[in-house]
N, C-alpha and C positions, 0 to 999 in steps of 0.2 A: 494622470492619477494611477492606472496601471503599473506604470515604470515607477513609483514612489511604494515601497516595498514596506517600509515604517503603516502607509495609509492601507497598503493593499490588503497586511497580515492583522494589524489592529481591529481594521473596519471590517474586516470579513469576519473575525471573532465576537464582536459584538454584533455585530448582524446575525449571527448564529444563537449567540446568545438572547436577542432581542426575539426572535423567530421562536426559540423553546419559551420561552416568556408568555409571549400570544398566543401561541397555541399548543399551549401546557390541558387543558382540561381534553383536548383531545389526543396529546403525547400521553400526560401519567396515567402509569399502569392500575395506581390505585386513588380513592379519596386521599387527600395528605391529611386529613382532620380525624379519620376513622382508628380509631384503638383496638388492638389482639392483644392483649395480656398476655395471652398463652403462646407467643413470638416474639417476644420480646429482645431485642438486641443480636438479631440474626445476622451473622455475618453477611459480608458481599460475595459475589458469587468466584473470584478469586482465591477464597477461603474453601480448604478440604469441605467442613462443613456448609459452606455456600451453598443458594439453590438461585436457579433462574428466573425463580417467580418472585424473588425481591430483588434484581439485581445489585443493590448497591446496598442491601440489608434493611433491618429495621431500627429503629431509635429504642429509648428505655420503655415507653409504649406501646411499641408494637405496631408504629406508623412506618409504613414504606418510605425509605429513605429517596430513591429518587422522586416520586411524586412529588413531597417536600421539599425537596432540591430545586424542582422544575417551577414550582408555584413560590418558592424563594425568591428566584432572579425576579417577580413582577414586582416584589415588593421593593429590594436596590434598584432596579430598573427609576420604580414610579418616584424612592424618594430620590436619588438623582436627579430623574430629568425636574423633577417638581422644586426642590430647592433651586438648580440653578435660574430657571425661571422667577421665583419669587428674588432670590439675589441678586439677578442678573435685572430686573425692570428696576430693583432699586437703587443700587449702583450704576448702573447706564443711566441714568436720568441724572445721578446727581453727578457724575461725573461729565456729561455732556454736557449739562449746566455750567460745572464751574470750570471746565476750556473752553466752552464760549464766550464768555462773560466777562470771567474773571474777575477783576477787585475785590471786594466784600464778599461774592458768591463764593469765589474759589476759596478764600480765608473760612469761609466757612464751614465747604464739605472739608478744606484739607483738616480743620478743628474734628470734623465730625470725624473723621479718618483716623487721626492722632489715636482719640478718643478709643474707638473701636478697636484699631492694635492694641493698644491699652489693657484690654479683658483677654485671657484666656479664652479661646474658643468651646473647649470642652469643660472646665470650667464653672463656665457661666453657661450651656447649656443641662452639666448635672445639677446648679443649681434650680435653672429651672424646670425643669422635668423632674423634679423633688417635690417643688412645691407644686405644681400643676397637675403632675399627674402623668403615666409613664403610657403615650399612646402613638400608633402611627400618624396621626395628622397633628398630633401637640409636637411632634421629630421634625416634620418639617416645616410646619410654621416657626418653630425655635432658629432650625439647620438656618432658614432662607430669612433670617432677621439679623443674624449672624455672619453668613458669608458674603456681603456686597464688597465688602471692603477691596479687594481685588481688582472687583469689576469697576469699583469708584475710579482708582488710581491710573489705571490702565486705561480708561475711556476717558479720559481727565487730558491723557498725555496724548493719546489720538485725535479726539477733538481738537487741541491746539495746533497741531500740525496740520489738520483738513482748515481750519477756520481760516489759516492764512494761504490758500490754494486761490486762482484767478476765478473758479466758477463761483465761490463763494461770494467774495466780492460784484462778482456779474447778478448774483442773484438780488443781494444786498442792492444794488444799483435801481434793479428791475423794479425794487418796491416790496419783494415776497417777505411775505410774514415771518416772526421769528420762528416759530413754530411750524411752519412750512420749510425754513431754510432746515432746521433741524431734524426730519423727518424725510426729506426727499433728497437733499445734499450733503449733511453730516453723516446722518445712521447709515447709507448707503454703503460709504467707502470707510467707515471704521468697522465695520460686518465681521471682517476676515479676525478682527482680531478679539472680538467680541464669541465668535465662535471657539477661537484660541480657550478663550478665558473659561467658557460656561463647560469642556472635556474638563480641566483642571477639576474645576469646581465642583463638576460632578461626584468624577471619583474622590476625591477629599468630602463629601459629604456622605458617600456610601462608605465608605471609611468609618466616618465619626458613628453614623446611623448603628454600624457593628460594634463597635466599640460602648456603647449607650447600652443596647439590650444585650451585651456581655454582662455588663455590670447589672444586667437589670432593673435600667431606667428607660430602657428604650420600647421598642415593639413588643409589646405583650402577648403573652400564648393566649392559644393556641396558634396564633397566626405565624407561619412557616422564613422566618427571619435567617439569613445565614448568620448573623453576631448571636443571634438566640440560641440557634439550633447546637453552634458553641458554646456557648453558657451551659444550657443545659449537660451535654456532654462532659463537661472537663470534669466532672467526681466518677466519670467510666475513664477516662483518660489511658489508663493502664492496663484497663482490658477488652476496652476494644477501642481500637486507637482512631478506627476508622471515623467513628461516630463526629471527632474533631477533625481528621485529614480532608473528608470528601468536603464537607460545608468551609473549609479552611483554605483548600486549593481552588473549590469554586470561585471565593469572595477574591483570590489572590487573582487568577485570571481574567475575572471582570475588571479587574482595577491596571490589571497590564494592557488591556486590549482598550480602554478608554485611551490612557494615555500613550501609547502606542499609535491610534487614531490623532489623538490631540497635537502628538509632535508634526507626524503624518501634515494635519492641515495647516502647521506652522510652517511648514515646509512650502507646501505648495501654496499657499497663499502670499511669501513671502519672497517676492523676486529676485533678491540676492541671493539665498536659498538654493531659491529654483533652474538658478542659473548654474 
């Protein structure tokens, strides 16, 4: 893992990143929710007029920009890891279904699959967060109804390839349940690629998640969003640029160090790769 340099720079970034995430209420210098009117849009501390005591400045309200910064990332952090998990049980199941199975089953999810490509992702999720209501847990119940489709395909195609492996068969022999074979000798050894899948998926939903509360359908203020913290920003755009740089190269960083990571354990998980 060491010697895998994609795993070592990615993972270490996100580990850093996850680190200021969790213990942000004892890193930020300030509340990120507290307003100074009378500070409003103070430069970073690389600016003549810079000071120390906001180092990355304040917003059009007068909130510390890095506290809001640091309580940011829990919120990509959470809708990440949370859509791919909701995408990731839904997809892994129907796609483990239908390369085990196959006939009818597989005809099925691949309909349901078809289907799914079918819709724009973004989409059909501004349409729903229109009608619904623009909130962090309506983001990713939407994001994780929406992204399986991946994890269908891809665990579809791994399945078939373990099902026809000799332990398989040995189990099948032994009498083990279906639901036993699938759980102790399928999901086992399709893992590697199933972790593959859920880095992608991630950053592609932190993604979307900025993109939502740009438009302002996504995360609603006050809560400390980097696609928000951008919205908001872009009518200062021109005069203080920062406002959109700092929450902009954040969002860009977290999304290189994901996938950076994800190539990383394609890598090593992958013996031709690895070799």
């Amino acid at each position: 893992m060491l010697k895998n340099k994609a795993l070592s720079i990615g993972g270490g970034l996100l580990l850093l990143i996850i680190m200021i995430a969790i213990f942000a209420p004892l890193l930020a210098p300030f509340d990120p929710y507290v307003q100074d009117l009378s500070n409003r849009t103070a430069p970073p501390f690389w600016y003549e007029n810079g000071s120390w005591l906001h180092p990355l400045g304040t917003d059009q309200l007068g909130r510390d920009y890095l506290s809001r910064l640091m309580y940011g990332a829990r919120i990509s952090l959470l809708i990440g890891l949370s859509v791919a998990v909701i995408s990731g049980l839904i997809g892994t199941t129907m796609g483990m279904l239908a390369g085990y199975f196959g006939g009818r089953v597989d005809m099925l999810v691949s309909f349901l699959v078809t289907t799914r490509l079918s819709m724009p992702v973004i989409l059909v999720a501004l349409a729903t967060v229109a009608i619904v209501g623009g909130s962090l847990w309506v983001v990713i119940l939407v994001l994780g109804l929406l992204k399986w489709d991946r994890f269908a395909v891809v665990m579809r195609s791994a399945t078939q390839q373990v099902r026809a492996m000799e332990y398989v068969s040995a189990a099948q022999s032994a009498g083990a349940s279906t639901s036993r074979i699938l759980l102790t000798e399928v999901l086992p050894n399709v893992m590697p690629q199933l972790i593959v899948i859920a880095t992608l998926e991630a950053a592609s939903a932190i993604l979307l998640e900025a993109a939502l509360s740009f438009l302002g359908l996504g995360v609603q203020p006050p809560l400390p969003s980097w696609g928000l913290m951008i919205s908001e920003a872009k009518s200062y755009m021109f005069f203080s640029f920062w406002l959109i740089a700092i929450p902009g190269s954040a969002l860009a960083l977290l999304i290189f160090a994901i996938n950076l990571a994800g190539d990383g354990l394609h890598h090593l998980f992958t013996p031709q790769e690895r070799a």
